[in-house]
C-alpha positions in Angstrom: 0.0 0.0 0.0 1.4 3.7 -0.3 2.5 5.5 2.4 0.5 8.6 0.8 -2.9 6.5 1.1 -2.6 4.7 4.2 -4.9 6.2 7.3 -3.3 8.0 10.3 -4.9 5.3 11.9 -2.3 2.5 10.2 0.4 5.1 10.5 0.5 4.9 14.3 -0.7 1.3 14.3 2.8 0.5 12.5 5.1 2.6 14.7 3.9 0.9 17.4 4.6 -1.9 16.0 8.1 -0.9 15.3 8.7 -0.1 18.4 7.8 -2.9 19.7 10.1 -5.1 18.0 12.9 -2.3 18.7 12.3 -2.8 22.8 11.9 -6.3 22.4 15.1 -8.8 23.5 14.9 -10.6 20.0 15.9 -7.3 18.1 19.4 -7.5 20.5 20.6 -10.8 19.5 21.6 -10.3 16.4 24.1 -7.3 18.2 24.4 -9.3 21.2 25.7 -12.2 18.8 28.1 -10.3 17.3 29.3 -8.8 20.6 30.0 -12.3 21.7 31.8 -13.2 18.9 34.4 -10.5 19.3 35.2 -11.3 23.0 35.6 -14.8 22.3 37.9 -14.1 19.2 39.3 -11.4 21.5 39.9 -13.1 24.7 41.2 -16.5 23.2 43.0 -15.3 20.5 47.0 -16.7 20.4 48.2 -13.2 19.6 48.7 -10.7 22.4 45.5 -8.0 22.1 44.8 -4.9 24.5 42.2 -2.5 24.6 43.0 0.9 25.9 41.5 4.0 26.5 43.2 7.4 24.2 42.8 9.9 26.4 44.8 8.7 29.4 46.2 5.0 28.0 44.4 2.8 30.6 43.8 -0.7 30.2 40.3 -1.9 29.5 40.5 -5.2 28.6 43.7 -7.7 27.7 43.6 -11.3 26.2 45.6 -14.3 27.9 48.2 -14.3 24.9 49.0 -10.1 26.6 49.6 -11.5 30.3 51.6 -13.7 29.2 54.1 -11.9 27.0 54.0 -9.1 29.7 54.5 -11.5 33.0 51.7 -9.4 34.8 48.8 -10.5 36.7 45.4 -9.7 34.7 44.0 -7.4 37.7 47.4 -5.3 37.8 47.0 -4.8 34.0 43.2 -3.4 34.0 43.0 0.1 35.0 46.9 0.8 34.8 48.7 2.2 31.9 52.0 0.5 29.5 54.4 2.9 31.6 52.9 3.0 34.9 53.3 -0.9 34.4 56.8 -0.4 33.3 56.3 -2.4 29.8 57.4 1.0 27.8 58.6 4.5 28.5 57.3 7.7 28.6 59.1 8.3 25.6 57.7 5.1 23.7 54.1 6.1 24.4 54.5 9.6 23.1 56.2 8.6 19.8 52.9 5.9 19.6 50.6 8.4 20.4 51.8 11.0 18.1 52.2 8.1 15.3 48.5 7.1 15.7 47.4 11.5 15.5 49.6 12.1 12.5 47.7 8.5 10.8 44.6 7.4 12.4 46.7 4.7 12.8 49.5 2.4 14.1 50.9 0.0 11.9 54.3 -2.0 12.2 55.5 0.3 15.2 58.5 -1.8 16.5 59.4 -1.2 20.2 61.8 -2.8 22.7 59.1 -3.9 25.9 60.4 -4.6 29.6 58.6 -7.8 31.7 57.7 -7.4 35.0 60.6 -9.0 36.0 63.2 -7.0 33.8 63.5 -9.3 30.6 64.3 -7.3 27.6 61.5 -8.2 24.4 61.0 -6.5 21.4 56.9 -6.0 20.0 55.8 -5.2 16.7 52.3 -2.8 17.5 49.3 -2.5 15.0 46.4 0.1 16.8 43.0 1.3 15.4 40.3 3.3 16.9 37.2 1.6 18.5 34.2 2.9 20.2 33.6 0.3 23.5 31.2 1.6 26.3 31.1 4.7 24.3 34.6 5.8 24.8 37.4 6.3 22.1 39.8 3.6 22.6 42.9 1.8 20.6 42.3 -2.3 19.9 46.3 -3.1 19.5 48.1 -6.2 18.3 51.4 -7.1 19.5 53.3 -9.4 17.4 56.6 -10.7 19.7 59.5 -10.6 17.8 62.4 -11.4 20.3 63.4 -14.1 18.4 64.0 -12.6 15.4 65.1 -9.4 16.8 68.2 -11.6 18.9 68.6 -13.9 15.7 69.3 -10.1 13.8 71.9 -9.1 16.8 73.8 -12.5 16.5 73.8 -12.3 13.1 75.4 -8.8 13.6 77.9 -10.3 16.0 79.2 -13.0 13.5 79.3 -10.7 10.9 81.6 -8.1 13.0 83.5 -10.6 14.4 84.6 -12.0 10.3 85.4 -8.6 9.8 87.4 -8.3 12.4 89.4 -12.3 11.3 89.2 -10.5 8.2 91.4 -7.2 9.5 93.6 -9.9 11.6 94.4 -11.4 8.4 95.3 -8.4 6.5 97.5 -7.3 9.4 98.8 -10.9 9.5 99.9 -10.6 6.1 101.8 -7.1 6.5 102.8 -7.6 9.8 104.5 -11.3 7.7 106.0 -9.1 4.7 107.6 -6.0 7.3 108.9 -9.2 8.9 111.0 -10.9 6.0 112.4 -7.3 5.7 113.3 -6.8 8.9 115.2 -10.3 9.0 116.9 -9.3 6.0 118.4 -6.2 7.9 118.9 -8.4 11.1 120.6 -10.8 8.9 123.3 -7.9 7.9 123.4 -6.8 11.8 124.0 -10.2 13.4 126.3 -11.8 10.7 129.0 -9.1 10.6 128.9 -8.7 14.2 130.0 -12.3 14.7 132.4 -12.0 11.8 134.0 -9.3 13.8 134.5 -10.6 17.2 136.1 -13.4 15.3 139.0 -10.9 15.2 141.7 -12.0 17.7 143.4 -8.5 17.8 140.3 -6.6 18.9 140.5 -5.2 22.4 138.1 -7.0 24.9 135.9 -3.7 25.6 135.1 -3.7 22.0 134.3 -7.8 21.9 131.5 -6.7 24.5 130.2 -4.1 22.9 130.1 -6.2 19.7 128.4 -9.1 21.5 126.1 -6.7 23.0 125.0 -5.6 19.5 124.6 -8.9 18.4 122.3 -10.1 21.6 120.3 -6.9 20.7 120.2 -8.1 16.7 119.0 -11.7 18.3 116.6 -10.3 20.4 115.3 -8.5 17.9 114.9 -11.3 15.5 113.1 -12.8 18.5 110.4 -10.2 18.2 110.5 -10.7 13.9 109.9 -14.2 14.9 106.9 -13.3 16.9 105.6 -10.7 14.0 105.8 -14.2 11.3 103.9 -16.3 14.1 100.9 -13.8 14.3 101.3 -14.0 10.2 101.3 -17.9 10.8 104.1 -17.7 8.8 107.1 -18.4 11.4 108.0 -21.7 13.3 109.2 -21.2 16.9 113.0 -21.8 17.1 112.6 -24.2 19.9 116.0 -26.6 21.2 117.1 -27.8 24.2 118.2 -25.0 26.5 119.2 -25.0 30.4 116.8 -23.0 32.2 119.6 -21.2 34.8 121.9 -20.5 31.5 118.6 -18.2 30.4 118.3 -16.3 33.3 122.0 -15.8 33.9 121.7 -14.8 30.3 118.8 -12.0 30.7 120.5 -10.6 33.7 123.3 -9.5 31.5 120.9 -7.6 29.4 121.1 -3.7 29.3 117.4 -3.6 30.1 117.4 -5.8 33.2 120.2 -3.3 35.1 118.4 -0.2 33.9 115.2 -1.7 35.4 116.7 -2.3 38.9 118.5 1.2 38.3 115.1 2.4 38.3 113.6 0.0 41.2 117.1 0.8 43.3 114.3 -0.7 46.5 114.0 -4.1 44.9 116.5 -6.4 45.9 116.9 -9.5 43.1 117.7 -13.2 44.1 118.7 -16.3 42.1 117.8 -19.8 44.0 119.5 -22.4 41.6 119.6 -25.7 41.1 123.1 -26.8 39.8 122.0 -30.0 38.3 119.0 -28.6 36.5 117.5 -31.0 33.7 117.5 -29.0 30.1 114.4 -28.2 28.6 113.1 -28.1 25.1 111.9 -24.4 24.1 112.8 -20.7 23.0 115.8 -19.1 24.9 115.0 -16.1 23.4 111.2 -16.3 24.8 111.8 -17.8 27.5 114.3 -14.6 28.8 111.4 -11.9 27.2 108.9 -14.1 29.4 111.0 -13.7 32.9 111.7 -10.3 32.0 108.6 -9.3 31.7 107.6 -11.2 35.3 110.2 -9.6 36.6 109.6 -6.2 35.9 105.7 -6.4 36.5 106.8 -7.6 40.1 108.9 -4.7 40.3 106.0 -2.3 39.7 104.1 -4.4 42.0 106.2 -3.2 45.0 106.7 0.8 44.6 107.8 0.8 48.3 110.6 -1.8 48.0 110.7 -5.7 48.4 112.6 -9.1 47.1 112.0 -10.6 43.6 113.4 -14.5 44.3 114.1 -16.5 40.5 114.0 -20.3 41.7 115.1 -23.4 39.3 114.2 -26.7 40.3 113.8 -30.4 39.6 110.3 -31.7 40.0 
């Protein structure tokens, strides 16, 4: 029938009708259903979801898969806001806030997140705008992505730590070619001071001077010998040695009676034994080893003291 030909009589009879249906609970259930439907995908959903309120950021509502990746009790969560609860700064929250103004939006926001008990955790945060109990408020997903966050910061790791083998190697292989030169010139030094003290005629004070050069030009070589084994180019020149002949032989050096010229409070010791067994090693590292013991133990005792050496059979 046309609305322009029906009575005021059927008009009225029809609203009330309407109206009817409208406060009825059978016109609800459809909304009701719907309602339902979102808490239960809400609530049991695997993926963390909140429900918070814009003006001030208070919880309203969190699902199971939230408590969990926070570590807080459900009833601490409800009414309390992401930094009062610690879970992201001050800081964090404005840079969200101001994301979601400037869009409408949040999508993909990636923020480090605290537990309650400290653990570090990274969150990927997608917000929109709802209207629940007739209050502006954000529905956000939080996608936890620790795992791939710490997989990224490993992966960083390895990859600093080849280049850094990779700049070990580059100085291996200079440090191994400024070697080879080096011996070349120590070669020259050594060699011509032995041919000289071969010379009967010299004077004595000029035989010690010459065999001091030449213990310099060995130890020296010593050091060149270190630079090809951090090249992995050099093989230690190891041979059977007496340990008391090395330290008789590195208190000789120059270095060793400048150092107790300097430490003039440090009284030096030798305990022996005179049937010591030989050993298979380095002379030359082996004195550069108890020199160095011996002068850290010097600068261990500013006020004075006694440094004892002590060789024995065991």
């Amino acid at each position: 029938m046309d609305l322009a030909r029906k009575t005021k009589a059927q008009l009225i009879s029809e609203l009330n009708y309407l109206r009817s249906i409208v406060a009825s609970k059978d016109f609800e259930k459809p909304f009701r259903k719907e309602e339902d439907r979102f808490e239960t995908a809400f609530l049991e959903n695997s993926t963390p979801m909140a429900i918070t309120n814009i003006e001030d950021g208070r919880y309203i509502e969190v699902n199971e898969a939230f408590v969990k990746i926070v570590g807080i009790k459900r009833e601490e969560i409800i009414g309390n806001t992401s930094t009062g609860l610690g879970y992201i700064t001050a800081e964090q929250r404005t840079n969200f806030i101001n994301e979601f103004k400037t869009k409408g939006y949040v999508e993909n926001l990636e923020m480090p997140t605290r537990t309650k008990d400290g653990e570090l955790k990274y969150g990927l945060f997608n917000s929109s705008s709802n209207r629940v109990g007739g209050k502006n408020c954000l529905l956000t997903v939080v996608t936890d992505i620790t795992k791939r966050k710490r997989a990224e910061e490993e992966k960083q790791i390895l990859e600093e730590r080849l280049r850094q083998a990779e700049k070990m190697e580059a100085l291996g292989t200079l440090a191994g070619g400024v070697a080879h030169d080096l011996n070349n010139v120590l070669g020259i030094i050594v060699g011509y001071s032995e041919l000289l003290m071969i010379n009967a005629d010299m004077a004595s004070s000029t035989k010690s001077q010459l065999e001091i050069i030449m213990k310099g030009g060995q130890r020296a070589a010593a050091i060149v010998d270190d630079m090809l084994t951090f090249a992995r180019r050099g093989v230690s020149n190891r041979q059977i040695i007496n340990l008391n002949r090395v330290i008789a032989d590195t208190r000789q050096l120059p270095e060793f009676t400048k150092l107790f010229f300097c430490h003039s409070f440090v009284t030096f010791n030798v305990d022996i034994e005179p049937d010591l067994l030989n050993i298979y090693g380095s002379s030359i590292h082996l004195s550069k080893t108890l020199f160095n013991l011996i002068l850290n133990a010097c600068e261990a005792m500013p006020n004075g003291g006694i440094i004892t050496v002590k060789t024995a059979n065991k």
